[in-house]
C-alpha positions as CSV (number, residue, x, y, z in Angstrom):
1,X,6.4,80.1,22.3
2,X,3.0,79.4,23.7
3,X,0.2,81.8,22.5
4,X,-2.6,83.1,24.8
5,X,-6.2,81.6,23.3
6,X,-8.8,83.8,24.1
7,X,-11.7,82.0,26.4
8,X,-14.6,80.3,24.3
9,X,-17.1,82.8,23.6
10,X,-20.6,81.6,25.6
11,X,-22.3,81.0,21.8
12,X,-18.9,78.6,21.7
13,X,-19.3,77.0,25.0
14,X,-23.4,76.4,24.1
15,X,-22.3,74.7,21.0
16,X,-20.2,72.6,22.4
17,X,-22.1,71.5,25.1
18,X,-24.9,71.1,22.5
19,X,-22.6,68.8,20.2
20,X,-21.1,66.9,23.3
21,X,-24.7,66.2,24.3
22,X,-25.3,64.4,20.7
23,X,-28.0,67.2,18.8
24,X,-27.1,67.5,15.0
25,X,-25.0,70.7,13.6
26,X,-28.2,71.4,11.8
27,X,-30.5,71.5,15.2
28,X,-27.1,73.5,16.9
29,X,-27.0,75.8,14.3
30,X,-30.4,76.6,13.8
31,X,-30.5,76.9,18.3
32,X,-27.5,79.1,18.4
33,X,-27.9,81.0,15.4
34,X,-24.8,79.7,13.8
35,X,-24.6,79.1,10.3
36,X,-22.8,75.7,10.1
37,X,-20.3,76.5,7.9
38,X,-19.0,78.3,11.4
39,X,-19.9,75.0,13.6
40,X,-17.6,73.1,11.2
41,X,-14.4,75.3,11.4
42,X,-15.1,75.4,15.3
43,X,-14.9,71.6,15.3
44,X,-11.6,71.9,13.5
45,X,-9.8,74.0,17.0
46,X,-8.8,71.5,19.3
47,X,-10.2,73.7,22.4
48,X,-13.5,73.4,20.9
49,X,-13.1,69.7,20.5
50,X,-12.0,69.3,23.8
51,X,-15.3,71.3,24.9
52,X,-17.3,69.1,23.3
53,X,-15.2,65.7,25.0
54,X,-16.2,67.1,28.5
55,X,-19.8,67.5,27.9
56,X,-19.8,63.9,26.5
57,X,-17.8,62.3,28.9
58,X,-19.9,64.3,32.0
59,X,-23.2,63.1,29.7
60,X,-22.1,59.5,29.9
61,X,-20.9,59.6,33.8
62,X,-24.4,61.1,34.4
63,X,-26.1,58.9,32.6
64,X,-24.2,55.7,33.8
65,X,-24.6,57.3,37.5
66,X,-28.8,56.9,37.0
67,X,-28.7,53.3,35.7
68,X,-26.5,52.0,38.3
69,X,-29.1,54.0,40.6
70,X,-31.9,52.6,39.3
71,X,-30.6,48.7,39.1
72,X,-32.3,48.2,42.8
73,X,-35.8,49.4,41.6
74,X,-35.5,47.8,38.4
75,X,-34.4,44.5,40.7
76,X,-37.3,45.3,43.6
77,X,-40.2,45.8,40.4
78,X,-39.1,42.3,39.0
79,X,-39.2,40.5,42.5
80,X,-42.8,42.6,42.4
81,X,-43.8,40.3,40.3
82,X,-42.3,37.4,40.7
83,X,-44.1,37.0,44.0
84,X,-47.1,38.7,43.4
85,X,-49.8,35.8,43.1
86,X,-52.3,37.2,41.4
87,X,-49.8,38.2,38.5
88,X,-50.3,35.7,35.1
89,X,-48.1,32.8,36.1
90,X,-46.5,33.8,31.9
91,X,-45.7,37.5,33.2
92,X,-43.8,35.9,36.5
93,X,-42.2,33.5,34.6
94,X,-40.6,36.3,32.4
95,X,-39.5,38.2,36.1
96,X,-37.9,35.5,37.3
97,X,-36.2,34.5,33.5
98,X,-34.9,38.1,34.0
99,X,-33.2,38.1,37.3
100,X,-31.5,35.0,36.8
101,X,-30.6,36.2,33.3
102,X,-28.9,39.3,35.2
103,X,-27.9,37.1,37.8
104,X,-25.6,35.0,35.4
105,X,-27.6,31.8,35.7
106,X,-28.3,30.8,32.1
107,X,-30.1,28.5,30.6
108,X,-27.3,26.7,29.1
109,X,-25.8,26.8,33.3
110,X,-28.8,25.0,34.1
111,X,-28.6,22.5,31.7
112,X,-24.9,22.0,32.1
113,X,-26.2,21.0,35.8
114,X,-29.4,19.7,35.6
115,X,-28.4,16.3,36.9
116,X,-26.6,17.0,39.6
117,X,-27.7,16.1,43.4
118,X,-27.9,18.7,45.6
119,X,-28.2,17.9,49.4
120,X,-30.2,20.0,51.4
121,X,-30.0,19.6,55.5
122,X,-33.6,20.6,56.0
123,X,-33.1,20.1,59.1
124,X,-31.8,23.5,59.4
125,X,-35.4,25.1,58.4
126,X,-37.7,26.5,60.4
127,X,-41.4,25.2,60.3
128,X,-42.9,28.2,58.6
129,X,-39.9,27.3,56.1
130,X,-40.8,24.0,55.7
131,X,-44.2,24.9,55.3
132,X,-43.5,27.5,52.6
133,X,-41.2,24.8,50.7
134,X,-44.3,22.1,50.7
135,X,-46.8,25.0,49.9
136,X,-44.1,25.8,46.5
137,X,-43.7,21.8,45.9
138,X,-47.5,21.2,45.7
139,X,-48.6,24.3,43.1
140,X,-45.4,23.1,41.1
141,X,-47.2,20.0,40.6
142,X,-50.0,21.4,40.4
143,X,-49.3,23.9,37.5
144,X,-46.6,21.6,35.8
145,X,-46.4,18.4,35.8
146,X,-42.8,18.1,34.1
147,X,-41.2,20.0,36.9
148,X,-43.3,17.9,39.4
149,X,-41.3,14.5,37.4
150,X,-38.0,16.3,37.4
151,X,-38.3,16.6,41.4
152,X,-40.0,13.2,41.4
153,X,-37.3,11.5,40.3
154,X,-34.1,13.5,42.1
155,X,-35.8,13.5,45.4
């Protein structure tokens, strides 16, 4: 025989939404009013804990929802730096570590492929392209000289 539950009280529903959203008993009961004695026994009714699932599973959908939103401005403030010249060559060093990092491209991937020979048809590139690529090759041996090698000896 299947009993009719009365509908959470709104001091119930506040609680629960409290808990689900990850404050204390102690800063829920001292909110609401509720000694926590009472939170405790509420926790013990399966409604209530159900309440308080829904609030944390609508708290984490939220909260996943704005991190997948912001991945494209976290993506376009790193590429910020990365080509902004006048940043310290250390903090776009760190950019770039980072994007690749998120990228999947690891150290220990570059190592595993650091000797193999990559042919490029350039070719295919335009002249403001090539220009770009020369203009890149001469401050990488400008600025470091064991890059400038490592090119050195696979081109």
């Amino acid at each position: 025989m299947k009993t009719n539950t009365p509908p959470p009280t709104p001091k119930k529903v506040s609680a629960a939404e409290l808990l689900g959203s990850g404050h204390s008993l102690r800063h829920v009961a001292q909110v609401l009013g509720v000694h926590r004695a009472t939170l405790h026994r509420w926790k013990s009714e399966p409604e209530f804990r159900q309440l308080i699932d829904g609030t944390r599973k609508t708290v984490l959908e939220l909260a996943s929802e704005g991190l997948v939103n912001a991945v494209p401005k976290a993506v376009d403030a790193l590429l910020d730096i990365v080509n902004n010249a006048e940043a310290p060559a250390a903090a776009r060093v760190r950019a770039a570590e980072a994007i690749l990092d998120r990228a999947g491209v690891t150290p220990n991937t570059a190592v595993q492929h650091n000797h193999a020979h990559v042919h490029v048809d350039l070719s295919r590139l335009t002249e403001d392209e090539l220009d770009q690529l020369r203009a890149l090759r001469s401050k990488l041996d400008a600025s470091s000289p064991q890059v400038s090698g490592y090119l050195n000896r696979t081109t």
